[in-house]
Z-matrix of the N, CA and C atoms (Angstrom, degrees):
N
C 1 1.443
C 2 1.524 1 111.53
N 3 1.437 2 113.43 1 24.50
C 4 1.326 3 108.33 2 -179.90
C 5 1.186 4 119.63 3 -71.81
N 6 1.637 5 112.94 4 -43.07
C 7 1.400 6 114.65 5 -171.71
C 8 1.583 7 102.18 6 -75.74
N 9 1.107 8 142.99 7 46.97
C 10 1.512 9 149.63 8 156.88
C 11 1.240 10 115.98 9 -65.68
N 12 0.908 11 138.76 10 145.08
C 13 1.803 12 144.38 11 153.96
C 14 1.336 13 101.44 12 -139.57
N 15 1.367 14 94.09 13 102.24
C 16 1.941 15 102.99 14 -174.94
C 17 1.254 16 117.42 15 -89.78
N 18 1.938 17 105.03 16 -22.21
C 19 1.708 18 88.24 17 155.57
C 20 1.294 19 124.26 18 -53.98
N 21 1.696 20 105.03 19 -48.22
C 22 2.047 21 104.24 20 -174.89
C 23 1.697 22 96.16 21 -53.20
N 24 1.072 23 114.89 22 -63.45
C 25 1.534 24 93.86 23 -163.45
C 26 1.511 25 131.51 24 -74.41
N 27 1.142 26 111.54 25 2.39
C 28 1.168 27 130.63 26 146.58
C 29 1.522 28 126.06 27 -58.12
N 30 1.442 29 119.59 28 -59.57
C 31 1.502 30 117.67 29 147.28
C 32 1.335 31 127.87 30 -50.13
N 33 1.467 32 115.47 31 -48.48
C 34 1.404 33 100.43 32 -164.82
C 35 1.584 34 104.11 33 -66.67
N 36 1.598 35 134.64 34 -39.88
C 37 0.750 36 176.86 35 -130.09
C 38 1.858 37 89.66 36 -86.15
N 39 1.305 38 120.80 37 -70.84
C 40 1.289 39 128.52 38 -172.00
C 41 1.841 40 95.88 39 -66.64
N 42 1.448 41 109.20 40 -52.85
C 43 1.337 42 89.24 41 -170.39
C 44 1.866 43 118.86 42 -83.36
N 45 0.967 44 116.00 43 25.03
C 46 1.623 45 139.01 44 140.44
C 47 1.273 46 113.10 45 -75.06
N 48 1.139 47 115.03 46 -92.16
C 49 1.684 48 104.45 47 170.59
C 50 1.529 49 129.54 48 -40.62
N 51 0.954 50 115.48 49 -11.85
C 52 1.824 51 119.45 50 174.99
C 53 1.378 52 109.94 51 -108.33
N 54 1.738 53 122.55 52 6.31
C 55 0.969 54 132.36 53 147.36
C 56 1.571 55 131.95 54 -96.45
N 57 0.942 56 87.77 55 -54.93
C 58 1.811 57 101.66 56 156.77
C 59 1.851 58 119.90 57 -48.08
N 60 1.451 59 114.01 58 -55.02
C 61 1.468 60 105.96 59 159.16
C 62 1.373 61 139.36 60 -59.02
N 63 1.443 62 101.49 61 -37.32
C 64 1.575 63 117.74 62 175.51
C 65 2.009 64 100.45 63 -52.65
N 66 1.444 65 105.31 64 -47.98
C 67 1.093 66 107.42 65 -159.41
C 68 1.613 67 105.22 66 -78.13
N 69 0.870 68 113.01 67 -18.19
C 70 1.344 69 115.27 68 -177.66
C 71 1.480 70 128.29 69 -91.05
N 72 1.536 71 104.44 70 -19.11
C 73 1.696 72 124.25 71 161.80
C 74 1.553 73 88.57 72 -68.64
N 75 1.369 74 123.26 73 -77.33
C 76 1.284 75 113.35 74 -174.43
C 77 1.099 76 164.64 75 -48.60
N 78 1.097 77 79.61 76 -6.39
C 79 1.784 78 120.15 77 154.26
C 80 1.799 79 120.82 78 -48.47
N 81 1.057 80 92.44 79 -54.60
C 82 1.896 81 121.95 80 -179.24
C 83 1.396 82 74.50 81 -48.81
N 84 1.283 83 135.06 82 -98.86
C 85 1.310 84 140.07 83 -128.44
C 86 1.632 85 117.53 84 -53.13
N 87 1.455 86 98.43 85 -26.81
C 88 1.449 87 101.74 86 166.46
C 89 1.572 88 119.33 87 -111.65
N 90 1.267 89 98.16 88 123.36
C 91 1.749 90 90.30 89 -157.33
C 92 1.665 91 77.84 90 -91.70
N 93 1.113 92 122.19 91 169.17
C 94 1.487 93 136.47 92 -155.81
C 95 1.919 94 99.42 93 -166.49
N 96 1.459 95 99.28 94 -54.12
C 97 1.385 96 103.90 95 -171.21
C 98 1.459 97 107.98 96 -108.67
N 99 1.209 98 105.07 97 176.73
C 100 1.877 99 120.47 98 156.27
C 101 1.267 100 116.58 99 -54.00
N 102 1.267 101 135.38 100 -53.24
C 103 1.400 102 155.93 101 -113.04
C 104 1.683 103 94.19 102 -156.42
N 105 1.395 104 112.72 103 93.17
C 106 1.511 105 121.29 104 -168.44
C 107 1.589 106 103.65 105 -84.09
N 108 1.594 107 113.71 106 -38.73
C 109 1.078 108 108.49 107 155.36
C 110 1.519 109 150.90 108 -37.68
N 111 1.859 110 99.20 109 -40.58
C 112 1.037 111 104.01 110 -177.49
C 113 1.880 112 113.50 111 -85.39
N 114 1.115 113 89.90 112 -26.98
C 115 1.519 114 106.71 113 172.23
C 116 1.010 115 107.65 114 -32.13
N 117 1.402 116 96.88 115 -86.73
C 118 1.982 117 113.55 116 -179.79
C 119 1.346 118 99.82 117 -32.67
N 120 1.295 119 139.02 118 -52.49
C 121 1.534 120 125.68 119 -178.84
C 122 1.365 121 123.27 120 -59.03
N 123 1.493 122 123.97 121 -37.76
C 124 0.963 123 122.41 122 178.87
C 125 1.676 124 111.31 123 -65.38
N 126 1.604 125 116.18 124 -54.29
C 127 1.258 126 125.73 125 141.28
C 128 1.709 127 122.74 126 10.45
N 129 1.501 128 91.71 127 -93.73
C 130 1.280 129 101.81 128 -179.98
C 131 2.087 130 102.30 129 -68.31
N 132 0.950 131 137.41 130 -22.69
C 133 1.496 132 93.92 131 173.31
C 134 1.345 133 118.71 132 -98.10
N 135 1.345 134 116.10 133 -11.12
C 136 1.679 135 85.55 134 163.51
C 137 1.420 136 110.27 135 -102.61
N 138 1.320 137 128.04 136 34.70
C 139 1.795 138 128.11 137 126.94
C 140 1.350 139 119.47 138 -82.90
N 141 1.319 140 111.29 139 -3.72
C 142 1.544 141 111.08 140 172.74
C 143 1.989 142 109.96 141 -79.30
N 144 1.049 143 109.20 142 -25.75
C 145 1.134 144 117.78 143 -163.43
C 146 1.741 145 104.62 144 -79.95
N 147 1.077 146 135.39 145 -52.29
C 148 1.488 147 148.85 146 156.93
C 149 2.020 148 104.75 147 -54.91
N 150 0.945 149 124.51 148 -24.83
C 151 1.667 150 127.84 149 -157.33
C 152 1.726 151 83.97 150 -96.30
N 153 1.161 152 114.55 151 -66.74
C 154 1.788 153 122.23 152 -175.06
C 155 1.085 154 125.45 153 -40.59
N 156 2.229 155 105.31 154 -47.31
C 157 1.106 156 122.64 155 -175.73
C 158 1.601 157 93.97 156 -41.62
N 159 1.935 158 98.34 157 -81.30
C 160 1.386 159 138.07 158 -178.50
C 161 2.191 160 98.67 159 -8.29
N 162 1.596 161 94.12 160 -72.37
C 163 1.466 162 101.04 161 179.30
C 164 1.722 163 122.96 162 -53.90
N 165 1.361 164 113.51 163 -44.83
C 166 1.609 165 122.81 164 146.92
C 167 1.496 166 118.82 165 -31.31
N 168 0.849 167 117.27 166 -45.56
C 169 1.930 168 123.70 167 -149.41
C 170 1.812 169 82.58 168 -104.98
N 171 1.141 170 128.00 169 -46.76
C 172 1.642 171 126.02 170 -171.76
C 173 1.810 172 113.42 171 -73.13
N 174 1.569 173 104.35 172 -14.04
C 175 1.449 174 123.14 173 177.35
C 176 1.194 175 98.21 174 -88.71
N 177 1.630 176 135.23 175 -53.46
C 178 1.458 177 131.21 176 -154.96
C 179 1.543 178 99.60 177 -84.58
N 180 1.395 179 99.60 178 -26.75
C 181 1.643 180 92.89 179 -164.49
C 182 1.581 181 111.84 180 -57.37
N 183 1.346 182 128.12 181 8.58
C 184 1.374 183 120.69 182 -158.09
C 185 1.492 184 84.70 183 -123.37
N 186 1.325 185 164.03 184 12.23
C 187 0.828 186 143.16 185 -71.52
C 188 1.437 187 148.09 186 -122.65
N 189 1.356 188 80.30 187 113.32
C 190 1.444 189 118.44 188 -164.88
C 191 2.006 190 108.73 189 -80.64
N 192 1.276 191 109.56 190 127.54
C 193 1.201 192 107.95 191 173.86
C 194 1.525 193 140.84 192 -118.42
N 195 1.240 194 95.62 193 73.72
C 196 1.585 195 140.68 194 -148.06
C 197 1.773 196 75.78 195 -89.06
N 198 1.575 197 107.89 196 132.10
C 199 1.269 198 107.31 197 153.48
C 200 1.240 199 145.81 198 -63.88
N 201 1.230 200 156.21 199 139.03
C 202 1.540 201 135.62 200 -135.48
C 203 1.472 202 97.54 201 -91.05
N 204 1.531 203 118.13 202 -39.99
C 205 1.094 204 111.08 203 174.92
C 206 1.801 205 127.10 204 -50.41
N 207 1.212 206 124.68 205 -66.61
C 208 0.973 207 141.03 206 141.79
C 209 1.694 208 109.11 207 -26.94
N 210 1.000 209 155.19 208 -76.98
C 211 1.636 210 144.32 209 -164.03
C 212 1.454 211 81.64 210 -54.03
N 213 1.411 212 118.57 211 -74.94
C 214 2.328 213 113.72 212 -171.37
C 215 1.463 214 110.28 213 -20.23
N 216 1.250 215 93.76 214 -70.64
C 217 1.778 216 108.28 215 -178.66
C 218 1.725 217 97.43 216 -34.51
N 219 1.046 218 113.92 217 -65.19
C 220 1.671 219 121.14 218 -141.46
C 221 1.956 220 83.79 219 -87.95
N 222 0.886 221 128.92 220 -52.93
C 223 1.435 222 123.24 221 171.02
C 224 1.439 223 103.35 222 -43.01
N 225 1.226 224 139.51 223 -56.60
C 226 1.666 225 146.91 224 -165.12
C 227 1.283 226 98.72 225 -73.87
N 228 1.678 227 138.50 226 -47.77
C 229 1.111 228 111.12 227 166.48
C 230 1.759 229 148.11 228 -60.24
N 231 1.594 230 97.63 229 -24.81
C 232 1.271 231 110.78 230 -177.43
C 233 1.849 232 93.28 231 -75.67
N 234 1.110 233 129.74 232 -48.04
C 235 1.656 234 136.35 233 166.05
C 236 1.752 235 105.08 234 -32.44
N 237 1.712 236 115.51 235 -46.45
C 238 1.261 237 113.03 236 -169.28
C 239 1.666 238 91.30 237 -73.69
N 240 1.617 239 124.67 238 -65.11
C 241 0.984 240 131.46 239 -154.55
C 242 2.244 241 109.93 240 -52.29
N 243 1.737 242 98.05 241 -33.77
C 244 1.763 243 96.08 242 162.50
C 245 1.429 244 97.97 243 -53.16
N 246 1.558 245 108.96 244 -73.46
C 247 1.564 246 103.11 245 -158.66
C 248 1.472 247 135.46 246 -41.36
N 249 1.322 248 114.83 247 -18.58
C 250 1.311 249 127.67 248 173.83
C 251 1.723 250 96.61 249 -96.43
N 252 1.079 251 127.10 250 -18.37
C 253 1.675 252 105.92 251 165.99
C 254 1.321 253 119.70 252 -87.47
N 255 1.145 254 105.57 253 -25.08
C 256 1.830 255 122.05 254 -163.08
C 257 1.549 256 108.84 255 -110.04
N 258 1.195 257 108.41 256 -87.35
C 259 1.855 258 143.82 257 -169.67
C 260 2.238 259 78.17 258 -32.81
N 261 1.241 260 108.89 259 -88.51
C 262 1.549 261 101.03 260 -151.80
C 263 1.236 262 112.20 261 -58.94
N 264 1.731 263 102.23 262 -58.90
C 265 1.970 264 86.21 263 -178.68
C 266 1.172 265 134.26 264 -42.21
N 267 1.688 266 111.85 265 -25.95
C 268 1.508 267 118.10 266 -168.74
C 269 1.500 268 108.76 267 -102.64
N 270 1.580 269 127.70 268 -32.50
C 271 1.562 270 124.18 269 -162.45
C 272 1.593 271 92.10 270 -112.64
N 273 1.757 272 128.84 271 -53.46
C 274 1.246 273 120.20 272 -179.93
C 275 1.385 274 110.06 273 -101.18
N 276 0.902 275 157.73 274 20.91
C 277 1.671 276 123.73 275 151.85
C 278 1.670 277 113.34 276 -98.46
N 279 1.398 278 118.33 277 -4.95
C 280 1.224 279 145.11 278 170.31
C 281 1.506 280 105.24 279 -41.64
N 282 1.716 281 91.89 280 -48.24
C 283 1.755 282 102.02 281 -159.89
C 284 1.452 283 101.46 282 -127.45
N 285 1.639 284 105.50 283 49.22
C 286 1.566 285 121.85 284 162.81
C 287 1.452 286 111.59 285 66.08
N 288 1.474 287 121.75 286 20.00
C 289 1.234 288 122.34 287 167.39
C 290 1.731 289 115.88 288 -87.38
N 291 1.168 290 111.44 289 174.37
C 292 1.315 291 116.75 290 172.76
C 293 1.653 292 121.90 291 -132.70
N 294 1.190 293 114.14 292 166.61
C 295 1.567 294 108.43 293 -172.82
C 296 1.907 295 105.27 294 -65.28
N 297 1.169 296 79.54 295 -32.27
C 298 2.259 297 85.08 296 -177.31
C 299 1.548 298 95.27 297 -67.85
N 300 0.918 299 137.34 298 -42.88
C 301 1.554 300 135.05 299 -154.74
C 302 1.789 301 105.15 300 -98.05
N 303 1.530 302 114.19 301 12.60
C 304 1.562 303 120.97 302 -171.51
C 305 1.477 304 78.23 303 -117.48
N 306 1.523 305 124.30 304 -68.26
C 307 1.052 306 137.09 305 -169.16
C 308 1.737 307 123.77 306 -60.74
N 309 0.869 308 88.25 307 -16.45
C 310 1.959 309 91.78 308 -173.24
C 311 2.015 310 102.07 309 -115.40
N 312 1.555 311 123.65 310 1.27
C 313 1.122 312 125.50 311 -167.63
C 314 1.483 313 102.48 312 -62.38
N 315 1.105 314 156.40 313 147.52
C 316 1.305 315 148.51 314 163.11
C 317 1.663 316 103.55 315 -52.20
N 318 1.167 317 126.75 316 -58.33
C 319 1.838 318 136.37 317 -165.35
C 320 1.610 319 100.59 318 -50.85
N 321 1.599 320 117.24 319 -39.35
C 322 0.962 321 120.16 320 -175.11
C 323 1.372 322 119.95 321 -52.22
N 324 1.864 323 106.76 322 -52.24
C 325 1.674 324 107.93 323 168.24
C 326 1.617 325 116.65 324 -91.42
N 327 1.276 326 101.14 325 13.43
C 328 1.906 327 83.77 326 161.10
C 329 1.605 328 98.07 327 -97.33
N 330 1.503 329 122.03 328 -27.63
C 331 1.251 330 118.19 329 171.08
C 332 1.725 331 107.11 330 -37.38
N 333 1.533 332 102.20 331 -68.46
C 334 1.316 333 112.91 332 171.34
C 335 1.498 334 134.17 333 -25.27
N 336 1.446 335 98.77 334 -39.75
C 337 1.850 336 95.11 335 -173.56
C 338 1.429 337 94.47 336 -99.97
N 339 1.711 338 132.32 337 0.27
C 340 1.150 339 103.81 338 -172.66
C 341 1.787 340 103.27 339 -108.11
N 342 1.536 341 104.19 340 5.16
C 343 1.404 342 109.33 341 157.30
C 344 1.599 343 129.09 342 -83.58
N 345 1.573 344 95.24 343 -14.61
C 346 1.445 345 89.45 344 -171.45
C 347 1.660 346 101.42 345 -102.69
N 348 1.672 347 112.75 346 -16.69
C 349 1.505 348 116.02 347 170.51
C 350 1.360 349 90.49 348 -63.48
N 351 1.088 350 127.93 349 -72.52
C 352 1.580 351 125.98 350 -175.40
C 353 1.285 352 129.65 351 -11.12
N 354 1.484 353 98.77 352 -42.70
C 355 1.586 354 107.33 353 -152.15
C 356 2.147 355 86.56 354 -103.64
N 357 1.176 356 100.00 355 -49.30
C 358 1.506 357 100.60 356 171.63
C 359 2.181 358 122.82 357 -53.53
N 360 1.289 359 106.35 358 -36.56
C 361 1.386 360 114.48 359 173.24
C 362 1.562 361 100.01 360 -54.68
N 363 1.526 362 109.70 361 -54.56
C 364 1.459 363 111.95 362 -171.14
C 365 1.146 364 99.86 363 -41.06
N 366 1.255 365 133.67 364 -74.50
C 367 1.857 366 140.54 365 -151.81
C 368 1.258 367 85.10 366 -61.26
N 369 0.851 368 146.33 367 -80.01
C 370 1.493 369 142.75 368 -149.29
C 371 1.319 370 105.75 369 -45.51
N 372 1.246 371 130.17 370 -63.40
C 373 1.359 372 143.62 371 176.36
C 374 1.643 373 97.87 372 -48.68
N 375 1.107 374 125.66 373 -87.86
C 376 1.394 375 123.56 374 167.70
C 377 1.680 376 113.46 375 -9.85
N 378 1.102 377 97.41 376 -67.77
C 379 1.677 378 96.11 377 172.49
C 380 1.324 379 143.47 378 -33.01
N 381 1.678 380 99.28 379 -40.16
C 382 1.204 381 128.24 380 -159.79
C 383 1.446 382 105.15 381 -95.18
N 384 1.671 383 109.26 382 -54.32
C 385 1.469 384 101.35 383 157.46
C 386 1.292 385 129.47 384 -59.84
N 387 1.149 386 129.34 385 -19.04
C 388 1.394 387 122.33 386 -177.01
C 389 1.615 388 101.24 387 -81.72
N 390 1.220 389 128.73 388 -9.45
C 391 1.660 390 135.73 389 -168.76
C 392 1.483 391 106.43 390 -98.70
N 393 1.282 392 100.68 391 -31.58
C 394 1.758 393 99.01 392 -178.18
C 395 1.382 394 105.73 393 -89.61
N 396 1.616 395 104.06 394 129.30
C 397 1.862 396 105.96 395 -179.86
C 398 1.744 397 110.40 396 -67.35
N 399 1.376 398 98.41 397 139.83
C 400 1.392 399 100.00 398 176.87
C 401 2.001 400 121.96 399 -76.49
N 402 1.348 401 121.13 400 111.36
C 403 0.798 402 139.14 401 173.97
C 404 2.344 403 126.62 402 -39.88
N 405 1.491 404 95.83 403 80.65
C 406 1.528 405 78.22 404 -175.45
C 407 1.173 406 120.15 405 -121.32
């Protein structure tokens, strides 16, 4: 865990999650589906996919060579650790949810692996371009 910089992922990290929530309140406002709930989920993951990149690319840009796997992981926890300060008390227990029933949802951890694939694809890709000589 040396190559860590827990401030960067700490930032990039918040402004993922303050994208990802924003987008997912905003969801409500346009009802689209039956199931407003599910909306917002669908919602939030393919804004997860552009938000991660975004948080990926604002982590590497300094550059730090944090494994992708490892930065996801450690980005997704500081995301879990808001959501249990922020996300339930304020958006779900409001509306009779509980921290077990945010935390144990299935969507929640496919959310999960498709933030941390997210954030891991980036490095890889990154990698790969930086390995191939540029053609002039």
């Amino acid at each position: 865990m040396k190559n860590i910089h827990l401030k960067s992922v700490i930032i990039s990290a918040i402004i993922v999650w303050a994208l990802a929530v924003l987008a997912f309140i905003a969801s409500y406002f346009v009802p689209v589906m039956s199931d407003p709930g599910l909306q917002a989920n669908w919602v939030l993951s393919m804004v997860l996919i552009p938000a991660a990149t975004l948080g990926a690319h604002i982590y590497y840009r300094k550059g730090h060579k944090t494994n992708g796997f490892v930065l996801g992981v450690s980005m997704f926890l500081v995301a879990m650790v808001l959501d249990a300060l922020i996300t339930v008390p304020l958006l779900i227990m409001p509306y009779g949810g509980t921290y077990f029933s945010f935390f144990s949802d299935p969507g929640f951890w496919l959310i999960a692996v498709e933030y941390i694939s997210v954030v891991a694809a980036y490095w890889q890709i990154e990698k790969a371009v930086k390995r191939t000589p540029s053609v002039h």
